[in-house]
N, C-alpha and C positions, 0 to 999 in steps of 0.2 A: 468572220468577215474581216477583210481587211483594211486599213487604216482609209486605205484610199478607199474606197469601200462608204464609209463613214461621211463621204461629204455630198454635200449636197447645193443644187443650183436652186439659187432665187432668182428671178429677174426682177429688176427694177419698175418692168410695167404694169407689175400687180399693185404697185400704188396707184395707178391712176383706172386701177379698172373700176368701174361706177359701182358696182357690188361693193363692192370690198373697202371703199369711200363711206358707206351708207352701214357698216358694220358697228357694234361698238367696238371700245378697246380690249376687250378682254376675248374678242372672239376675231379681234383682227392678230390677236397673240397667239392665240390655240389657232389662226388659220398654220403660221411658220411653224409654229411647233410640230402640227403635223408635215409641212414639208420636211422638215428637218431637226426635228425633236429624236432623242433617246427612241423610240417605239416605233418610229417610223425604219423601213428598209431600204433596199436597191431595186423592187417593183413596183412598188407606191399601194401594195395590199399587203396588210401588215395586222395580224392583233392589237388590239387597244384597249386598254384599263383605261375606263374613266377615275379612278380612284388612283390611279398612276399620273395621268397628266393631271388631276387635280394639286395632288401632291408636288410637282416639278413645277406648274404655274403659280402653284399659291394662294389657288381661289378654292371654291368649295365645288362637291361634283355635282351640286344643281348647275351652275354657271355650267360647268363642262359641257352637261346635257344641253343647255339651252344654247350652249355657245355651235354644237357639232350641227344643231337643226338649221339654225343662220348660217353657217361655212357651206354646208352640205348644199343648202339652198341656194346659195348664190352662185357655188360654180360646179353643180349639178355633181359634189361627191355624195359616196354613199357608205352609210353604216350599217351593217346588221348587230343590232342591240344584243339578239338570244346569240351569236355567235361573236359578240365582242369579235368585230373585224373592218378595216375603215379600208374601202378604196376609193384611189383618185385615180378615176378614170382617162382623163389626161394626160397622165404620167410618165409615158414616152415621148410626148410631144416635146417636153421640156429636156427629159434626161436620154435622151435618144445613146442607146450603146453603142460604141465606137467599133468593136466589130464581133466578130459571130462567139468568141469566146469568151468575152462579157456579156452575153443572152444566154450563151450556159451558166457562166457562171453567177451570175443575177439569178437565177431562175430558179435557183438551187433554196433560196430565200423562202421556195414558195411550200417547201415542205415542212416548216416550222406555222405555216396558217393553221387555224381553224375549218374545219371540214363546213364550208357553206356556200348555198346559191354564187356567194361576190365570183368566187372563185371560176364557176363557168362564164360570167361578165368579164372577167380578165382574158379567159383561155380565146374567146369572141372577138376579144379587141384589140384588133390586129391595125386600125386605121391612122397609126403613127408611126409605125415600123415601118423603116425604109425597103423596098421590095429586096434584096439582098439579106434582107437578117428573117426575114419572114423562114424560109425553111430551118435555119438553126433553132427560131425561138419554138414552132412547133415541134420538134425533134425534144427539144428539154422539157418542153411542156408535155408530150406524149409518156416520156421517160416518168416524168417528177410525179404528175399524175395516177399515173399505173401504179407504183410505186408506192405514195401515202394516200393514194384516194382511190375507193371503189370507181367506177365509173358506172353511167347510168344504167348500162346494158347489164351490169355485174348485180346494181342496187333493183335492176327487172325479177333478173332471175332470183335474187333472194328474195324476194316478196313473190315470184312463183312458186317457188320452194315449198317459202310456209301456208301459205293457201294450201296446195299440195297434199301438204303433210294434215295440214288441218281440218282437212275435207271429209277424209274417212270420219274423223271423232264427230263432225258435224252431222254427217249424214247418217253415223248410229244414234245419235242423242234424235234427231228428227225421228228418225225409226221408231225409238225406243217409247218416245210420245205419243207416233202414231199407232205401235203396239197397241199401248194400254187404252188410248183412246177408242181404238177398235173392238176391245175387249171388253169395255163398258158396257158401249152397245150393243155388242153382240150379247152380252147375258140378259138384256130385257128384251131380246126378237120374243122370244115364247110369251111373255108377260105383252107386248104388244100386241101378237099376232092373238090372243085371247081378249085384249080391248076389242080388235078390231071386227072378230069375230071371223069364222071358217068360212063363212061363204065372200068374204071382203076380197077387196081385186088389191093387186100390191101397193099401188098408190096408198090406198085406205090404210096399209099395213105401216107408210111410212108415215105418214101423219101420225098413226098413232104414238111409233117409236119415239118421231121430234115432241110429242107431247107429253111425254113419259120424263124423257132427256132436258126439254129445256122448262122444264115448270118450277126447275131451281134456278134461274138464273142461266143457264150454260145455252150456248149458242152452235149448237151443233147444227150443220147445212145437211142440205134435201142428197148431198150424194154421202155424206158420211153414214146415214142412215141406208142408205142403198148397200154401201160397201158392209154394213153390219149382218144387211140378212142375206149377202153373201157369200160372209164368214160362215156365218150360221148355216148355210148350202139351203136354205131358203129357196135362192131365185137359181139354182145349178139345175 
C-alpha cells in the first residue's frame, strides 16, 4: 500500500453524533482506531486481532470486545468474531475514491480478508458509490473475488460434488443393513410358517414372523416381514 494510501478521513461531526457522545472513553478510542488504526485499510473490511488492537490501545482484549459491541451498536458496524473481520459499512460514504483507478486499486485490499459472509455485505453495498465508479468497482470486485474466493455457485457445486460422491457409499451401507436385515427374517419364515400352522392364511404367517422377530425387543414393521417371506419365495 502506498503512503498515501495510509491516510485516512475523520470528520469532525462524529463528535457531535449522539452515539458516540453516550460511548465511554476507551471505546470512543477503539471507534478512530478502527477508522484509522494500523489494521484498518482502503475499503473499511479489513481483518482484526483483538489481541492486536489490545496491544496498540493499551487496554486489555475484554475492553476490546466490549468496546467493538458498543461501536458496532451505535453506528451499525459489524464484526464477525469466528472470521476475525470488522466492516464499516459506511465507508464510501466518507472516503468516496476520487476516480475509477483508486476502486481498482483499493479493491486489490480485498484479497488479503478473511473468506466470510462480511464480504458479500460489501460486494452488496453499492449505495455510496457515485454512479460513475459503480462499473470499475464491480469489474475489480468480480476480478478479486474469482480470484481469492469461491463463489456461491462454485461452493453449490462442491457440496454437490460430495453428496454425489457420497451417495453410492451411503446407499451400499443402507443396502448392506437392509441385506442382513432381510436375511434375519428370512431364516425364521419356516420356523414361523410352522407357528402358524399349514392351513394359516399369510396374514397369520406374518404375525407369527413379527412375533418370532420382535419378542426381543426389535421393532421389525408388518411390510419387512412381508418382504422376508418373499425372499423366502413364500408369497411368489
Amino acid at each position: 500500500m502506498s503512503e498515501v494510501g495510509r491516510y485516512r478521513k475523520v470528520f469532525t461531526r462524529i463528535w457531535r453524533h449522539p452515539g458516540f457522545k453516550q460511548l465511554p472513553r476507551a471505546a470512543r478510542e477503539l471507534t478512530f482506531y478502527l477508522l484509522t488504526g494500523p489494521q484498518a485499510n482502503r475499503i473499511g473490511l479489513f481483518n482484526f486481532s483483538v489481541a492486536t488492537a489490545a496491544e496498540d490501545l493499551g487496554i486489555t482484549a475484554e475492553s476490546v470486545r466490549n468496546g467493538l459491541v458498543n461501536v458496532s451498536t451505535v453506528f451499525g458496524w459489524q464484526y464477525d468474531a469466528k472470521a476475525r473481520v470488522f466492516y464499516i459499512p459506511s465507508w464510501w460514504r466518507w472516503n468516496e475514491p476520487q476516480n475509477p483507478n483508486i476502486v481498482t486499486g483499493s479493491l486489490k485490499d480485498l484479497s488479503e480478508v478473511a473468506p466470510c459472509a462480511l464480504i458479500d455485505a460489501f460486494a452488496k453495498n453499492t449505495e455510496w458509490l457515485p454512479e460513475k465508479l459503480l462499473e470499475p468497482f464491480l469489474k475489480s470486485l468480480t476480478q478479486s473475488i474469482h480470484v481469492h474466493y469461491p463463489t456461491q455457485e462454485q461452493d453449490r457445486e462442491l457440496d454437490r460434488d460430495r453428496k454425489l460422491e457420497q451417495a453410492p457409499r451411503a446407499e451400499n451401507a443402507r443396502s448392506s443393513r437392509a441385506g442382513k436385515k432381510g436375511d434375519a427374517l428370512s431364516r425364521l419364515v419356516p420356523q414361523a410358517m410352522d407357528l402358524a400352522g399349514p392351513s394359516a392364511d399369510i396374514n397369520v404367517k406374518v404375525d407369527a414372523l413379527l412375533s418370532l422377530v420382535n419378542k426381543n425387543g426389535n421393532d421389525y414393521r408388518r411390510q419387512d416381514a412381508i418382504d422376508a417371506f418373499i425372499q423366502a419365495g413364500v408369497l411368489l
